[in-house]
C-alpha positions in Angstrom: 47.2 76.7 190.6 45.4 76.3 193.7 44.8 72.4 193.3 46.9 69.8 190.8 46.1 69.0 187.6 44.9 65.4 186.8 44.5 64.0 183.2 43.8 60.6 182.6 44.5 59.5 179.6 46.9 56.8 178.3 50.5 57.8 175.9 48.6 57.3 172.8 45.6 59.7 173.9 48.0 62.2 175.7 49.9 62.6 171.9 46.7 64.2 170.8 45.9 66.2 173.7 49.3 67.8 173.6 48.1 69.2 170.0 45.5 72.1 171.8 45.4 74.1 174.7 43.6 71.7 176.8 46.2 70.9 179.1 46.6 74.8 179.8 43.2 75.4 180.4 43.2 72.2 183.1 46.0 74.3 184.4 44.0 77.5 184.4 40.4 75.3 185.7 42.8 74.6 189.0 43.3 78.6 189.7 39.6 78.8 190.4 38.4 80.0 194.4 37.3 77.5 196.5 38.6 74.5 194.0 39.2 71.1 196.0 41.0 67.5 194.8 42.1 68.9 191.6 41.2 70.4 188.0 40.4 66.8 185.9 40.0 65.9 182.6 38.4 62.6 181.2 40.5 61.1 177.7 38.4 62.7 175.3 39.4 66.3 176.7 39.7 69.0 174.0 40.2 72.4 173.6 36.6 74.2 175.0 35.5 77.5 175.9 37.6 78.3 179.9 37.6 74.9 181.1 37.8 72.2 178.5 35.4 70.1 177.3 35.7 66.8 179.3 36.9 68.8 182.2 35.6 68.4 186.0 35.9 70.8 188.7 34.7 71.0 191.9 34.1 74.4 194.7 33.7 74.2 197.9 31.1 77.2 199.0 32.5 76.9 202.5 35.7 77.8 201.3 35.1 80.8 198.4 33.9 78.5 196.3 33.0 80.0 192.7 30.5 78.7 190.2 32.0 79.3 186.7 29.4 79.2 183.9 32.7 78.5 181.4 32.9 75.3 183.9 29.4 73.9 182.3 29.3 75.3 179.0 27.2 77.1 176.4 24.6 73.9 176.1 23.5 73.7 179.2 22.4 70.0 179.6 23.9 68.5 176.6 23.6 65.1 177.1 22.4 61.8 176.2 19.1 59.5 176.4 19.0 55.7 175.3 15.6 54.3 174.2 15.2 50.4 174.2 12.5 48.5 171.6 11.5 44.5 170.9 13.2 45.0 167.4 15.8 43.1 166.1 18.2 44.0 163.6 16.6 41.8 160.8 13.1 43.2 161.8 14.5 46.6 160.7 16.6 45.7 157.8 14.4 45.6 154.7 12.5 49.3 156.1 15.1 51.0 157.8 15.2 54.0 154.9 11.2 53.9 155.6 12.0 53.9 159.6 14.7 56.8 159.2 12.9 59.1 156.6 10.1 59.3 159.3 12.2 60.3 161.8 14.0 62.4 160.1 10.5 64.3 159.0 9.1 64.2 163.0 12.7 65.8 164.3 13.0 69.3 163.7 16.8 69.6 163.0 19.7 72.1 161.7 20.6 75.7 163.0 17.7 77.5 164.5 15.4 74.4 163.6 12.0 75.4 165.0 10.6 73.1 167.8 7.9 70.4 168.2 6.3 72.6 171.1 5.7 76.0 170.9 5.5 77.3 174.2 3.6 80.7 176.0 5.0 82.1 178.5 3.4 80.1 181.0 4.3 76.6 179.9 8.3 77.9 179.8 8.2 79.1 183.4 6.8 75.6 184.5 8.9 73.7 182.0 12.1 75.5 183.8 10.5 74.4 186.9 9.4 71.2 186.3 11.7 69.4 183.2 10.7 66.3 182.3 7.8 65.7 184.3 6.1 68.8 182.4 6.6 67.2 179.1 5.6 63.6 180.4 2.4 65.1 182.1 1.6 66.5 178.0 2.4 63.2 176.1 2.7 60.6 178.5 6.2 58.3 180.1 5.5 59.8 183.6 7.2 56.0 184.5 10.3 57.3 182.7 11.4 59.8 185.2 13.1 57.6 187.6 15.3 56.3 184.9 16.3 60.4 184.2 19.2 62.0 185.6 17.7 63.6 189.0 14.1 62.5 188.0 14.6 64.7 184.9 14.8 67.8 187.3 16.8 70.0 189.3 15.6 71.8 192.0 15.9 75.4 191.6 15.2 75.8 188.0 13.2 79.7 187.7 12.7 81.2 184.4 12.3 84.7 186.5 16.3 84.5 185.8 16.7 83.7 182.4 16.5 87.2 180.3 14.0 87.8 177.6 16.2 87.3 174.9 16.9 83.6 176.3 13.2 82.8 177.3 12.1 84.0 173.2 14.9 81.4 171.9 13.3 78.7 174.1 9.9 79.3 173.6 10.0 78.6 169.7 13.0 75.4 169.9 11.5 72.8 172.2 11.6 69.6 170.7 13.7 70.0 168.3 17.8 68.4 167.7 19.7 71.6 166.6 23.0 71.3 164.9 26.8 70.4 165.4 27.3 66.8 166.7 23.3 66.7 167.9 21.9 63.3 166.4 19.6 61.2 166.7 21.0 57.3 166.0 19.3 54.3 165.1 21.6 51.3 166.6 22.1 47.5 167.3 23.8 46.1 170.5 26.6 44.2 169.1 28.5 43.0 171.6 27.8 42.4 175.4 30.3 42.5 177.9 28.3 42.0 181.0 25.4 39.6 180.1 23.6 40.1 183.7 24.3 44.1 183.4 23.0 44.2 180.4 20.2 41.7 180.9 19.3 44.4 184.2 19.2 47.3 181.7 16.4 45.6 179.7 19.6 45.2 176.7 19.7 42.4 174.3 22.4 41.3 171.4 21.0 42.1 167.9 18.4 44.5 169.8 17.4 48.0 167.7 18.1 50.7 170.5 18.0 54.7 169.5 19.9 57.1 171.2 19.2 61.0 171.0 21.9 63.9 172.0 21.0 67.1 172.3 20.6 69.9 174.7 18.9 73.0 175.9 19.5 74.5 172.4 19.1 78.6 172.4 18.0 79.1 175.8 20.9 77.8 177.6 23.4 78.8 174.9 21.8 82.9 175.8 21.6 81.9 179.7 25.3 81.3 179.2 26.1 84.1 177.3 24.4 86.5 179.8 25.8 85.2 182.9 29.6 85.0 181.5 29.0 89.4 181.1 27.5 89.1 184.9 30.3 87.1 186.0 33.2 89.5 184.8 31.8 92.3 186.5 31.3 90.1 189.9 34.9 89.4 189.8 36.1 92.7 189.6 34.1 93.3 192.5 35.5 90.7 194.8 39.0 91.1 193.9 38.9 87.9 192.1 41.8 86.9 189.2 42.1 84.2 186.8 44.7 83.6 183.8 41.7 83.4 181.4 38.7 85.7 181.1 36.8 82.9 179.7 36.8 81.4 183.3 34.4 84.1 184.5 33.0 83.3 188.2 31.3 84.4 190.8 31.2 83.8 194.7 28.7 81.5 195.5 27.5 83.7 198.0 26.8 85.9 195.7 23.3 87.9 193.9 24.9 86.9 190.3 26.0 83.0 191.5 22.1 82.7 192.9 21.0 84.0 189.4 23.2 82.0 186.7 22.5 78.9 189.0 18.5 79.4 188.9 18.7 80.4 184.9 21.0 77.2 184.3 19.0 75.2 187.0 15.7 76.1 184.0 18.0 75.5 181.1 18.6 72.0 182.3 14.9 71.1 183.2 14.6 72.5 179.5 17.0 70.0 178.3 15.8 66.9 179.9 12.1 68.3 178.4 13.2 68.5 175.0 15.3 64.7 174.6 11.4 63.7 176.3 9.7 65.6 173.6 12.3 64.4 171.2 12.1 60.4 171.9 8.3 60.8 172.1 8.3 62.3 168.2 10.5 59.1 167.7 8.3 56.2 168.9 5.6 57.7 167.1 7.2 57.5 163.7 8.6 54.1 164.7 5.0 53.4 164.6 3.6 55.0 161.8 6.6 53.8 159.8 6.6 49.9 160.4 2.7 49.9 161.5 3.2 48.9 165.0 1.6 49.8 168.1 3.1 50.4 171.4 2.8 47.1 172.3 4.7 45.0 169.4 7.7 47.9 169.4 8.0 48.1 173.2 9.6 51.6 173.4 11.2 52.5 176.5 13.3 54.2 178.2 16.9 52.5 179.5 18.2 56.0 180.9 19.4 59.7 180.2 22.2 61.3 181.3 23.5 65.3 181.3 27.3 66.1 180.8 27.1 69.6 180.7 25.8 71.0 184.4 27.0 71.9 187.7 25.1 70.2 190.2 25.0 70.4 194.3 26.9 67.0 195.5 28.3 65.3 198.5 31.8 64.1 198.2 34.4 63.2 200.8 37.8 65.3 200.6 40.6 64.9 202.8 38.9 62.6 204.8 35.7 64.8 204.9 32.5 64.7 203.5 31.6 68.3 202.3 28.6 69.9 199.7 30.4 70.7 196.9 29.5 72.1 193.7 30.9 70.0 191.0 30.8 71.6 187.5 30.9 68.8 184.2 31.7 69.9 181.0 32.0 67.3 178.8 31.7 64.4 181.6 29.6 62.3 182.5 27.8 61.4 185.9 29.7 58.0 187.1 27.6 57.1 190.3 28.5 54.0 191.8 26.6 50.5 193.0 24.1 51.9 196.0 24.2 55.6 195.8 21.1 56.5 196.9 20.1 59.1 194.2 20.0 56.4 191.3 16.4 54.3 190.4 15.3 51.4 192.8 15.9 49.2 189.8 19.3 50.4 188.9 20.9 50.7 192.3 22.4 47.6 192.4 24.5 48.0 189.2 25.8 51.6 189.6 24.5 54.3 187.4 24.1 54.0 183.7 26.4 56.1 181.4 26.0 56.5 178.1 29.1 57.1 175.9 28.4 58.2 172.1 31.1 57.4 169.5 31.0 59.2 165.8 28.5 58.1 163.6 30.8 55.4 162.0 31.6 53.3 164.2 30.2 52.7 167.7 28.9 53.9 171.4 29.1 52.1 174.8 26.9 52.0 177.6 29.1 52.0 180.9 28.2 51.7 184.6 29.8 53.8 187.2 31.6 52.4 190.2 33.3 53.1 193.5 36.5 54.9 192.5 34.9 57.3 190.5 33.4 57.9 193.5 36.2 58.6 195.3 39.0 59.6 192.3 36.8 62.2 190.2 33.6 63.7 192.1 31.6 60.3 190.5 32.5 61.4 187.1 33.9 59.7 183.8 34.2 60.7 180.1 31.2 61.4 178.0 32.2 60.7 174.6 34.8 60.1 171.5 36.3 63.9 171.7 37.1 65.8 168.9 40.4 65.8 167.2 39.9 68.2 164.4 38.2 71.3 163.9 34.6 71.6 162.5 36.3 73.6 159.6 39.4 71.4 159.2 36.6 68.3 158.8 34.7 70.5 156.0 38.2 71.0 154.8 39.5 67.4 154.8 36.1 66.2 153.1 36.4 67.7 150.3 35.7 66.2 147.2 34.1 63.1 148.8 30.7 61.9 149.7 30.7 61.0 153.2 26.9 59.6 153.2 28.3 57.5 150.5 30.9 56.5 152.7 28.7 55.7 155.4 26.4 53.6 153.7 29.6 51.4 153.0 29.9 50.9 156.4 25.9 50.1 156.8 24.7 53.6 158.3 22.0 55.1 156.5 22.1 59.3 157.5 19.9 62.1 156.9 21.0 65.9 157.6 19.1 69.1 157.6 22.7 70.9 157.4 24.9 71.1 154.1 28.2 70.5 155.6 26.5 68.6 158.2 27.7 65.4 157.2 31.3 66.3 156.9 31.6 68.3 160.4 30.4 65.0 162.1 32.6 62.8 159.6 34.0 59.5 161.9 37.5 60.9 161.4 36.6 64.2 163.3 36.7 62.0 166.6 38.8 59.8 168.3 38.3 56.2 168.2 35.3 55.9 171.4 36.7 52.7 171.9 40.0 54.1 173.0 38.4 56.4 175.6 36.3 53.8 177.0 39.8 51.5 177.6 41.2 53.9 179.4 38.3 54.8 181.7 37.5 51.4 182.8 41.6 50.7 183.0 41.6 53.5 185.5 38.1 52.1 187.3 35.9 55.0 187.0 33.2 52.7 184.9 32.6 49.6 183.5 31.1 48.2 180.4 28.3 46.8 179.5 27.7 46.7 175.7 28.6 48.0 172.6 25.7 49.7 169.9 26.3 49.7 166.7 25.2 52.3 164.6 22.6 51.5 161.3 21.1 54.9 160.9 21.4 58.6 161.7 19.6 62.2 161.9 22.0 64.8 161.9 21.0 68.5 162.5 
């Protein structure tokens, strides 16, 4: 280990996390060239591919930094967006089957669900480009882009470096939720715990919000693939040895570094242009569903965050600011108040983090703060966290009906999938709640409110 190993996490948490091989591959993330601080991991870290899945690392390209495509992930840009509206939970009450049958029928979902978009070959090279300001410029919510993660774009982004095989994946799936624990949720704030915050981020008690995760679907999941084969042979080039294959880097310095970064660079932008395609199918059937126009349901956008992505950042270590590149896999960006890279409107509260829970129970919308600044690379956690196996869930459901079980706890849920349901069942996670305790006990975010889910869309 070039670096210590930080976990933060409370006894309770830290019994769970024991259960895996997390806490080895923490140890293994801190053997990476060109690490600095140390290998982190958020409370709901679990068992990933290489580096765990709420792990943050950060390289140094002045010092042999690596970028490690295991270190971001195979969906490139998972990550969350939070749509606001004038309704209140009574106004949706009597039509909410109505409400979610129509967007369940606008949302392409399930394994290899076809997208909303189908794109030529031209409109994926300036979608890789361009992200969310490609899809705005086609349906409208140019406004929204300053309330996206980096404007809804990163710099760099060239389909020239995804292979074919990646770019014929994208060009048939944008707009569309996939699978696994993709949704698309229907929620109420229920409880506010910063009244001015929330009041900032246009956010209400008994307000209808709906929140869509998903990410870069095939495209990134193939960019991934490809660069992880590129990245072996790069390290047996430079000499380079890690205690799990799965950790695959290259040099940042070098040809195959400058290509996964300008593939996942375009699998991001992709990502950010499908949750805008996505929430765009949503309002609509909002609208045909309840008869409303844009007006009366005052759709909008409160923010969208990625917590899969490796992004260029300036951080101060040992006393020194230094470019660094800070890989999140499973974590969330935690900017604090006045950073100059979040919207004019936001700045004064600190950047808006979105924390989804299970479908059961609830999510949380933080704000990032000072000492995530300075204690993890402006990073906290970015969800519940699994505690069992997609099959052990299938396993443990049998014999019950969790939409059953749902609608006694007030969620309606459609799913494309046939063990959809039971892969994403509430007891597949940890409690959100817990996570979210832990964070803001160790000051890396704050909360704001507390949503409530009523309905869901499940790939």
């Amino acid at each position: 280990m070039r670096v210590p190993g930080l976990v933060i996490a409370d006894d309770t948490l830290m019994a769970g996390i024991r259960r895996d091989a997390s806490l080895e591959q923490v140890a293994n993330g801190a053997c990476l060239p060109g690490i600095v601080g140390a290998s982190l991991a958020m409370p709901d870290i679990h068992q990933g591919y290489g580096l765990p899945v709420g792990g943050v690392v950060a390289t140094d390209p002045a010092a042999g930094g690596v970028v490690s495509p295991g270190g971001v992930g195979y969906d490139i840009n998972c990550g969350v967006r939070l749509m606001r509206t004038r309704l209140v939970a009574a106004d949706l009450a009597p039509r909410l089957a109505t409400v979610l049958d129509a967007v369940h029928a606008a949302v392409p979902a399930g394994v290899g669900a076809r997208g909303r978009v189908k794109l030529s070959g031209v409109d994926l090279e300036r979608v890789a480009a361009r992200g969310a300001a490609w899809a705005a410029d086609r349906g409208g919510g140019a406004g929204d882009l300053a309330r996206i993660e980096s404007h809804g774009r990163i710099d760099g982004g060239d389909a020239a470096a995804l292979s074919e095989h990646a770019r014929e994946r994208g060009r048939g799936q944008l707009g569309s939720l996939g699978s696994g624990n993709h949704f698309l949720e229907v929620q109420v704030v229920d409880e506010v715990y910063d009244a001015a915050a929330a009041g900032a981020l246009g956010l209400v008690s008994g307000q209808v919000t709906v929140m869509i995760h998903t990410g870069s679907r095939g495209l990134g999941h193939q960019a991934c693939t490809d660069a992880l084969r590129r990245c072996e042979a790069a390290m047996r080039r430079h000499g380079i040895t890690l205690p799990d294959r799965q950790l695959a880097c290259a040099p940042l310095d070098s040809p195959e570094a400058a290509e996964y970064l300008a593939a996942m660079r375009a699998a991001a932008n992709f990502a950010f242009a499908n949750r805008h395609v996505l929430a765009q199918a949503a309002e609509e059937a909002f609208q045909r569903a309840l008869g409303m126009g844009p007006a009366d349901l005052g759709w909008s956008l409160v923010y969208d965050v990625a917590h899969n992505i490796a992004k260029e950042e300036t951080h101060t270590v040992d006393g020194q600011r230094r470019r660094l590149l800070v890989h999140r896999k499973g974590a969330t960006r935690a900017f604090p108040p006045g950073h100059p890279e979040l919207p004019a409107d936001y700045r004064a509260l600190g950047q808006p983090v979105l924390i989804p829970g299970d479908m059961g129970r609830y999510s949380f919308v933080l704000l990032g703060t000072e000492a995530a600044m300075t204690e993890t690379f402006g990073s906290t956690c970015h969800g519940a966290g699994r505690v069992m196996s997609r099959t052990a869930a299938v396993k443990a459901a049998r014999g019950r009906n969790i939409a059953d079980e749902l609608s006694e706890r007030g969620v309606l849920a459609r799913a494309a999938g046939r063990h959809a349901l039971e892969e994403e069942m509430p007891e597949a996670y940890k409690d959100v709640q817990d996570v979210v305790k832990v964070v803001e006990g160790f000051g890396i975010s704050r909360r704001v409110a507390r949503l409530r889910p009523i309905g869901v869309v499940k790939g």
